[in-house]
C-alpha positions as CSV (number, residue, x, y, z in Angstrom):
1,X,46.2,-13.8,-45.3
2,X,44.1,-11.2,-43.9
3,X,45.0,-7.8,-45.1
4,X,45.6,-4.6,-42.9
5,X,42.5,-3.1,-44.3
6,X,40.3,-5.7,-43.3
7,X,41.4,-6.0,-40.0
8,X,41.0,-2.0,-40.1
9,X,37.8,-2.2,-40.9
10,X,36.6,-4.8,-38.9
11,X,38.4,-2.6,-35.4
12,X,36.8,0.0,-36.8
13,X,33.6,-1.3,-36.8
14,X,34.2,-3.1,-33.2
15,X,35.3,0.3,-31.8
16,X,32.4,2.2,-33.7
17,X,29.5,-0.5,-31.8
18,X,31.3,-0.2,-28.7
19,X,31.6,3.9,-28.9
20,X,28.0,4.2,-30.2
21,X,26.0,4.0,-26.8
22,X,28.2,7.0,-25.3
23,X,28.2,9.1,-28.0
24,X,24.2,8.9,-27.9
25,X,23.9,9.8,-24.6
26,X,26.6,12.7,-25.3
27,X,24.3,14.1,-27.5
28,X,21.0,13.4,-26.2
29,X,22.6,15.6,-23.1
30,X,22.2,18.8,-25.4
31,X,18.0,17.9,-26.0
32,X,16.6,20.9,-25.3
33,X,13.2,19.0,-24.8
34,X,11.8,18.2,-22.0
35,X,11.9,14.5,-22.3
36,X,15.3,12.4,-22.9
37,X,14.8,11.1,-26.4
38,X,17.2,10.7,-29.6
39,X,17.9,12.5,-31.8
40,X,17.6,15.5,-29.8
41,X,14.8,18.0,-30.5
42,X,16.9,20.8,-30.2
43,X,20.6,22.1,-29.1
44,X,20.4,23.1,-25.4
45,X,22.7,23.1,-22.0
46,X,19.8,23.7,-19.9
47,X,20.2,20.0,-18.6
48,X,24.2,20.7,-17.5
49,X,22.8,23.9,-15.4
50,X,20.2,21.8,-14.3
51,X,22.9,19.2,-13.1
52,X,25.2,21.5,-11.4
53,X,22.3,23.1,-9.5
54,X,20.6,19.4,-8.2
55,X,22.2,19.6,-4.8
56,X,21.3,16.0,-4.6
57,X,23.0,14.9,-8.0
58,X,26.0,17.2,-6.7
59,X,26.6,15.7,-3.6
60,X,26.4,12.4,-4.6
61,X,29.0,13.4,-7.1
62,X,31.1,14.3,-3.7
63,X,30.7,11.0,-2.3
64,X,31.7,9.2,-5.5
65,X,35.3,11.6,-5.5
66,X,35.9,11.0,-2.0
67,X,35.2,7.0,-2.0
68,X,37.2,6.5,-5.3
69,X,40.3,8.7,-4.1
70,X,40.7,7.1,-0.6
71,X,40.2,3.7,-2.5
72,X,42.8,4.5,-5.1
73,X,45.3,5.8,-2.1
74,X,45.1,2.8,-0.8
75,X,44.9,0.2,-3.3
76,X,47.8,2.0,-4.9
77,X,50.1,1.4,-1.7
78,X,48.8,-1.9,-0.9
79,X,49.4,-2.8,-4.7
80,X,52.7,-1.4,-5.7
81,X,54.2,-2.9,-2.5
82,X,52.5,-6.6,-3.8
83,X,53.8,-6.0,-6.8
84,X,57.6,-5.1,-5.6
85,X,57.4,-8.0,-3.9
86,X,56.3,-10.5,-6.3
87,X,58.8,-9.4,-8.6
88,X,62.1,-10.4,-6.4
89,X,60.0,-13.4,-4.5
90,X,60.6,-17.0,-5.1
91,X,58.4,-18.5,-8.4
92,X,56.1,-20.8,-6.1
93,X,55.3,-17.3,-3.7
94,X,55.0,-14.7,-6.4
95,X,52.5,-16.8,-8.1
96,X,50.6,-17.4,-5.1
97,X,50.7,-13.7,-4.1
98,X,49.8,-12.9,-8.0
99,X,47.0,-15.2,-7.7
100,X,45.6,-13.3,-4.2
101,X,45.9,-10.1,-5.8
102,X,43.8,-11.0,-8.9
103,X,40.9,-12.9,-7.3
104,X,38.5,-9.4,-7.0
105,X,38.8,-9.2,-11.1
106,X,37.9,-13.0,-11.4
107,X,35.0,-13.0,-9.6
108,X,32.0,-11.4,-10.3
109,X,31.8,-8.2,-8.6
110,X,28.6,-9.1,-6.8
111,X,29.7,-11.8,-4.9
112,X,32.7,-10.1,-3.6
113,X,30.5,-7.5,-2.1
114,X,28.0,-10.4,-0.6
115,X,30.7,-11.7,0.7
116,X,32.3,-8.7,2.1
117,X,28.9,-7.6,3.6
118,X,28.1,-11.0,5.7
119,X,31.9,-10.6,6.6
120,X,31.6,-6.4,8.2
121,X,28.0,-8.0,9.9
122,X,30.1,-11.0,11.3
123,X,32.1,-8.6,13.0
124,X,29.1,-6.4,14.3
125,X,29.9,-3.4,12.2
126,X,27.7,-3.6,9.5
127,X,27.9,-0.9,6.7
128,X,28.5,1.9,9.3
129,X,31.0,4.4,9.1
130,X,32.1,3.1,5.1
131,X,34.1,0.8,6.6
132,X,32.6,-1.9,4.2
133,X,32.2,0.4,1.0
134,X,35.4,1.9,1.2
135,X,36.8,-2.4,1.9
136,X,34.9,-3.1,-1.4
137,X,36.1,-0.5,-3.3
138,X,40.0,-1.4,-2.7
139,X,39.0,-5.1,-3.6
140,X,37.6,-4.0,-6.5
141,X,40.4,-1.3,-7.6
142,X,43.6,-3.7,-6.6
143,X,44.3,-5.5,-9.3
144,X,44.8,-2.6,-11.8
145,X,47.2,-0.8,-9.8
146,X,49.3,-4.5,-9.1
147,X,48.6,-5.7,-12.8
148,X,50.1,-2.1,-14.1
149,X,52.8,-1.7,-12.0
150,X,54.2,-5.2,-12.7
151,X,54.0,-4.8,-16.0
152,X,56.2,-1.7,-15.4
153,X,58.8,-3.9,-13.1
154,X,58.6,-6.8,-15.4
155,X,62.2,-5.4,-17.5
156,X,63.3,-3.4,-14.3
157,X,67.0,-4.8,-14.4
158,X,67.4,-4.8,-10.1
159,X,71.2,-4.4,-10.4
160,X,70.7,-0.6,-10.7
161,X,69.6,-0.4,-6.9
162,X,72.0,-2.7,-5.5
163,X,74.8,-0.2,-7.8
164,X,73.0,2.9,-5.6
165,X,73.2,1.1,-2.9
166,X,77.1,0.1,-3.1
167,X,77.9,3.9,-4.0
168,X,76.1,5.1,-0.3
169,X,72.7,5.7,-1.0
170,X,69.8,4.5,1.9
171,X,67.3,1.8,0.7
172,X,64.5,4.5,0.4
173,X,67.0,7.0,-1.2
174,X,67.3,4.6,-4.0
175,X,63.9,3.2,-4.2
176,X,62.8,6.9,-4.5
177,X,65.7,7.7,-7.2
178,X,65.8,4.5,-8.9
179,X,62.5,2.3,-8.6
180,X,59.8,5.2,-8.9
181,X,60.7,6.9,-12.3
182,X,60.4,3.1,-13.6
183,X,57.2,2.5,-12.5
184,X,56.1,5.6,-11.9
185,X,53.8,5.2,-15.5
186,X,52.4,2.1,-14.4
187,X,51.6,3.7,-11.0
188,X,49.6,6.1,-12.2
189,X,48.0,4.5,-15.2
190,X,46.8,1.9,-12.4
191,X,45.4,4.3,-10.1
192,X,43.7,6.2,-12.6
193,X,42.0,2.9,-13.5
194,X,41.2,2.2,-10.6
195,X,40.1,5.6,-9.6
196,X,37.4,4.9,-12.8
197,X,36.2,1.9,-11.6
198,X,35.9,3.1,-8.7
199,X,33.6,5.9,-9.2
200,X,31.5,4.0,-11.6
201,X,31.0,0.8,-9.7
202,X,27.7,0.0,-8.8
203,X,26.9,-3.3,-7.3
204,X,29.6,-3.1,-4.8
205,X,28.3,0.1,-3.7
206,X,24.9,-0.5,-3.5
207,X,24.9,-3.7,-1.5
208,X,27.7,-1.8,0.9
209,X,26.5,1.7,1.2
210,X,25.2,3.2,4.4
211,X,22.1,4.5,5.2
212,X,21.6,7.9,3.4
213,X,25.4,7.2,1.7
214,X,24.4,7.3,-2.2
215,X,27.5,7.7,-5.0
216,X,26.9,9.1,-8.5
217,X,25.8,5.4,-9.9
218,X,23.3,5.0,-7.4
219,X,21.4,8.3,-7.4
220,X,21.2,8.0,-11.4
221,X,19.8,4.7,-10.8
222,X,17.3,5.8,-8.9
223,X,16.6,8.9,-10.3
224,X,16.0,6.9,-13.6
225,X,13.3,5.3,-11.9
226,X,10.7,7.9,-11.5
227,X,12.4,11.0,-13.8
228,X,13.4,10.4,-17.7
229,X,15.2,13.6,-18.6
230,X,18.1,14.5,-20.3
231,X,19.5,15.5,-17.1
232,X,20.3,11.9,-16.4
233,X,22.2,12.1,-19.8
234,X,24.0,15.1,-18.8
235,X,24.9,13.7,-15.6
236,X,26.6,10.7,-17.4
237,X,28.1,13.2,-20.0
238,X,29.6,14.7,-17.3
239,X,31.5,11.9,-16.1
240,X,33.0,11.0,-19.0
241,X,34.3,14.3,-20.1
242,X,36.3,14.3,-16.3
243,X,37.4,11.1,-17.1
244,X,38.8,11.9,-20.2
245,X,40.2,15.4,-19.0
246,X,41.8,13.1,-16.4
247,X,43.4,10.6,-18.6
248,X,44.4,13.5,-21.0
249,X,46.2,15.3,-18.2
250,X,47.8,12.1,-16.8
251,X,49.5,11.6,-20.3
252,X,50.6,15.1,-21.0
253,X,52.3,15.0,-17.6
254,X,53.6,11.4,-17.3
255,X,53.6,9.9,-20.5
256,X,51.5,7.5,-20.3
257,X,51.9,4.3,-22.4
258,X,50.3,0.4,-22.6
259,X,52.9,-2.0,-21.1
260,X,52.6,-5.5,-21.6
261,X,52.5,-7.6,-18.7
């Protein structure tokens, strides 16, 4: 048998090849150089003034917040109310429902989008007014919230609203008091996944973007075409650290924890 060190060693080492690129850009963020190389040629934040002072870089940044919280909003209604509903629907309609709801992960992000584009231009809209990035984004982001949140209803013993509801209480009285404490982990685990993917999607937005639209992905992108900074690093440092000041808050004030679904 394989022993616990081993296998300890061998996650550590998966975790450690996996961690490595971020942790390189982390640091290659504090060159104080002029050029983005690594190791650093000296300890610096010049590029993180430099970042917040890029109008361009900060407004893009905007756009990426904006599109991944109206995204999120939605995708978390539309998939917590998918995922109520498989749970209490018949076998043969929960698992087509279940199915519906996880197509977006299964395919490959860029032919959702392709698909989503010829569809908005079908219906003489076109990528105007975000219709068709904001559409690709809650394709993209469903299937977190519904996979998290019916992982939380999966034990969910359904007697304890019918008991509210035989003592007087109104359905949305004990869906509110009964329903949301139990998933209210998965709810927000799920949206702050997809709020993540989200804001670091790329393909998706840059097939459905609007003219003069750019999120945080695509203006790196292109600013990594012509410019080789550490700014670029400190953009991407950036985002992480929100990401994991998000997470951390999430858990300190809901409790987060990995269900199994």
């Amino acid at each position: 048998m394989i022993s616990r060190r081993a296998v300890g060693l061998v996650s550590g080492l998966v975790y450690t090849f996996l961690l490595a690129p971020i942790l390189v850009v982390i640091v290659a963020s504090f060159n104080s150089g002029a050029f983005l190389t690594f190791p650093p040629q000296g300890v610096s934040l010049r590029w993180y003034g430099a970042f917040l002072h890029n109008e361009v870089f900060i407004r893009a940044f905007l756009t990426s917040v904006e599109v991944a919280s109206l995204a999120t909003a939605i995708s978390g209604g539309v998939g917590t109310m998918a995922a109520l509903y498989t749970a209490r629907a018949r076998p043969k309609v929960a698992d087509g429902v279940r199915i519906a709801m996880m197509l977006p992960m299964l395919l490959p992000e860029v032919l959702t989008a392709i698909g989503l584009l010829f569809y908005f231009y079908a219906l003489k809209i076109g990528t105007h007014f975000g219709l068709a990035l904001i559409a690709g984004h809650i394709l993209l982001t469903l299937p977190f919230v519904y996979l998290n949140v019916s992982s939380a209803l999966s034990e969910f013993d359904w007697s304890l609203n019918l008991a509210a509801r035989s003592l007087g209480a109104s359905p949305m009285t004990a869906f509110f008091r009964i329903t949301v404490p139990v998933i209210k982990t998965g709810l927000v685990g799920g949206c702050i996944f997809a709020f993540i993917v989200s804001f670091d999607a790329f393909s998706t937005s840059f097939l459905l973007k609007d003219i003069g639209t750019a999120t945080l992905p695509l203006q790196l992108f292109d600013y990594l075409r012509l410019n080789f900074t550490p700014e670029a690093a400190a953009v991407s440092s950036a985002t992480v650290f929100i990401t994991v000041l998000i997470i951390a808050v999430a858990d300190r004030l809901f409790g987060l924890k990995i269900s199994r679904f």
